[in-house]
C-alpha positions in Angstrom: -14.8 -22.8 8.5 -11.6 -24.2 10.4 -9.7 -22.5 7.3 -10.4 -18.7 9.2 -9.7 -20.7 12.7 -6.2 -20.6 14.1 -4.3 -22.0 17.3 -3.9 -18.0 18.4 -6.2 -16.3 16.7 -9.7 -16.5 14.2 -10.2 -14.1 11.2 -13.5 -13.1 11.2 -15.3 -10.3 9.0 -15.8 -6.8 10.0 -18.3 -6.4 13.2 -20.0 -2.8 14.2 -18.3 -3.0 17.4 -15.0 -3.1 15.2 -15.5 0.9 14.8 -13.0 1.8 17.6 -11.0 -0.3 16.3 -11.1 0.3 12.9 -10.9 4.1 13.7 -7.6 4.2 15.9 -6.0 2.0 13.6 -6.5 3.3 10.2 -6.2 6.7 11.6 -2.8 5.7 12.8 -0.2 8.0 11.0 2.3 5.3 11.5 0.5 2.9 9.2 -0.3 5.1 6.4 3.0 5.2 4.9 1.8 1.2 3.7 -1.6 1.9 3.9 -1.3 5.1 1.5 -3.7 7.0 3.4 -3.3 10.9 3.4 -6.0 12.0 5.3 -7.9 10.4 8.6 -11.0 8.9 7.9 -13.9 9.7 10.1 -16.1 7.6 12.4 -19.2 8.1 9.9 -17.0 6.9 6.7 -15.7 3.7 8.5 -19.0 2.9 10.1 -20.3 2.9 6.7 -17.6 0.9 5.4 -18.4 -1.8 7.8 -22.2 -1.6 6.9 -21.3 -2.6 3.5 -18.5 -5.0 4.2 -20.3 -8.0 3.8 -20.2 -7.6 -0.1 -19.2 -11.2 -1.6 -15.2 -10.4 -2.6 -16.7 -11.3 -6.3 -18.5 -8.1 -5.8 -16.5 -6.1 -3.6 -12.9 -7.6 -5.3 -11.6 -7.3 -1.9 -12.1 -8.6 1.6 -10.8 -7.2 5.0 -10.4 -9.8 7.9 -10.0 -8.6 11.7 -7.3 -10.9 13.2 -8.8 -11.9 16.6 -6.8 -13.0 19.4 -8.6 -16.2 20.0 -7.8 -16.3 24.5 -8.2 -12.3 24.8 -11.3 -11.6 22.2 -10.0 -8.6 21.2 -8.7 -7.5 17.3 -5.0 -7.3 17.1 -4.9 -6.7 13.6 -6.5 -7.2 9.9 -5.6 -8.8 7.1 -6.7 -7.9 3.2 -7.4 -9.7 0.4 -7.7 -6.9 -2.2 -7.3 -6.6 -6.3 -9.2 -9.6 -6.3 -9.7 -11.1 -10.2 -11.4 -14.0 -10.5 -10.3 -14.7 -13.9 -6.6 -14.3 -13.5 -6.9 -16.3 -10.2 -5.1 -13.9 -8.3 -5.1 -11.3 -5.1 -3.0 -8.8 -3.2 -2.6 -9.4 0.4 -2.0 -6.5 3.1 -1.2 -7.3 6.6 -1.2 -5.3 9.5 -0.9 -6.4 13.6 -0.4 -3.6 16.6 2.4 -3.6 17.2 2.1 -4.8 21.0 1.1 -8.2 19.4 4.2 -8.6 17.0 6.4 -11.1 16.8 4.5 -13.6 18.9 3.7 -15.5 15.3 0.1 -13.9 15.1 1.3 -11.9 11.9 2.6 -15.8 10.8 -0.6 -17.7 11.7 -2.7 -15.2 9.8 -1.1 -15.0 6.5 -1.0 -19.0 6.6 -4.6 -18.8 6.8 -5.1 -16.3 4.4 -2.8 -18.5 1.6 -4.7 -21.5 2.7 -8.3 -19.9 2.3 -7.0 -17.7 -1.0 -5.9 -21.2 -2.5 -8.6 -23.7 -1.1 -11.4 -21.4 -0.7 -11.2 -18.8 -3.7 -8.9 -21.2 -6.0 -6.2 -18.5 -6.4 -3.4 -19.5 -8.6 -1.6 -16.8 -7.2 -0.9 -14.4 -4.4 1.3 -11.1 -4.2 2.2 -8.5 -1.7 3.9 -5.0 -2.1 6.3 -4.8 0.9 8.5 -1.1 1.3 12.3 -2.4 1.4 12.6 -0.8 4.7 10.2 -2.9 6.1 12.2 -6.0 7.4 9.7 -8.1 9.5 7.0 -8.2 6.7 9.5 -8.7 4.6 11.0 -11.8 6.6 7.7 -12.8 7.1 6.7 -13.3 3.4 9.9 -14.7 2.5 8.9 -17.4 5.3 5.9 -18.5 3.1 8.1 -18.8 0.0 6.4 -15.3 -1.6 9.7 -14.4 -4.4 10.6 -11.1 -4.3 10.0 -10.6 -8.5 11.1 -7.1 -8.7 11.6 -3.5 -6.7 10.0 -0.6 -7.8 12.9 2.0 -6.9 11.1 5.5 -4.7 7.6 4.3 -5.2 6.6 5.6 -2.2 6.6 8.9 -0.9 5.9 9.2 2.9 7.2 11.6 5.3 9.4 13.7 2.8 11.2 10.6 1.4 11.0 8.5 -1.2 11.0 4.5 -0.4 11.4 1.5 -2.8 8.4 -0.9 -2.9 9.7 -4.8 -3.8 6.4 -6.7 -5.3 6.4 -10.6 -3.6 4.6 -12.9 -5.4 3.5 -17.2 -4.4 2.5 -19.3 -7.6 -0.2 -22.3 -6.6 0.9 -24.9 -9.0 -2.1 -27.5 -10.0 0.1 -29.9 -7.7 -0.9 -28.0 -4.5 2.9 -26.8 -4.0 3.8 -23.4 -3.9 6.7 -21.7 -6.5 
């Protein structure tokens, strides 16, 4: 599918030897403040999460990518499609690169595919993403792809002893193939 393959990098589904992986990064304290995770996950709980990530998203209502770096063959991040509803045409999206491999455009390339397979592939009408105000390269990133900021939900998350504000970004797929 040339949709999920990029000039930098692939997405590709979860893989067994993704484990590592999988473990150091969701167990990352400095992602769970967008991840919302509050306790680490072991090695048995993500190994059986990748055993039953190849669920269908119609089944599942979400899919996680690993963003592969194409030259190196190594994950350098994932990308989500999650909240995923069929009959409203429409799914989150959740991004996450390390943080060595930022601002390089692997974090663009991805989320271009991701649009480009939610639209084509899934026939999304639309996308959104929940992006803490704080957070200036996601945000700057989604604003780069046309996503409109529709709203901010004021100290919706609470991380670290503080409260953040959460801004919802959302791109429509008109029938005309542009994005609103």
């Amino acid at each position: 599918m040339k949709t999920l393959k990029g000039i930098k990098i692939n997405l590709r589904p979860l893989e067994p030897e993704d484990l590592q992986f999988l473990y150091d990064t969701e167990n990352d304290e400095s992602n769970w403040k967008v991840s919302g995770t509050q306790v680490p996950f072991s090695k048995h709980i993500l190994k059986n999460y990748i055993a039953n990530a190849h669920q269908d998203i119609y089944e599942a209502k979400q899919a996680r990518f690993v963003i592969e770096h194409k030259e190196l063959k190594i994950p350098v991040g994932m990308i989500d499609l999650f909240d995923f509803d069929a009959f409203h045409k429409r799914a989150g999206i959740g991004i996450l690169v390390l943080e060595k491999f930022q601002n390089i455009g692997i974090a663009s390339e991805a989320l271009q595919m991701i649009i480009s397979y939610g639209f084509h592939y899934l026939n999304l009408h639309q996308l959104y993403a929940n992006i803490t105000t704080d957070n200036r390269n996601s945000l700057s990133l989604f604003k780069k792809f046309k996503f409109k900021n529709i709203g901010v939900k004021k100290d919706w998350i609470y991380y670290d002893h503080q409260f953040y504000d959460e801004a919802t970004f959302q791109l429509i797929h008109s029938i005309s193939g542009n994005h609103e």
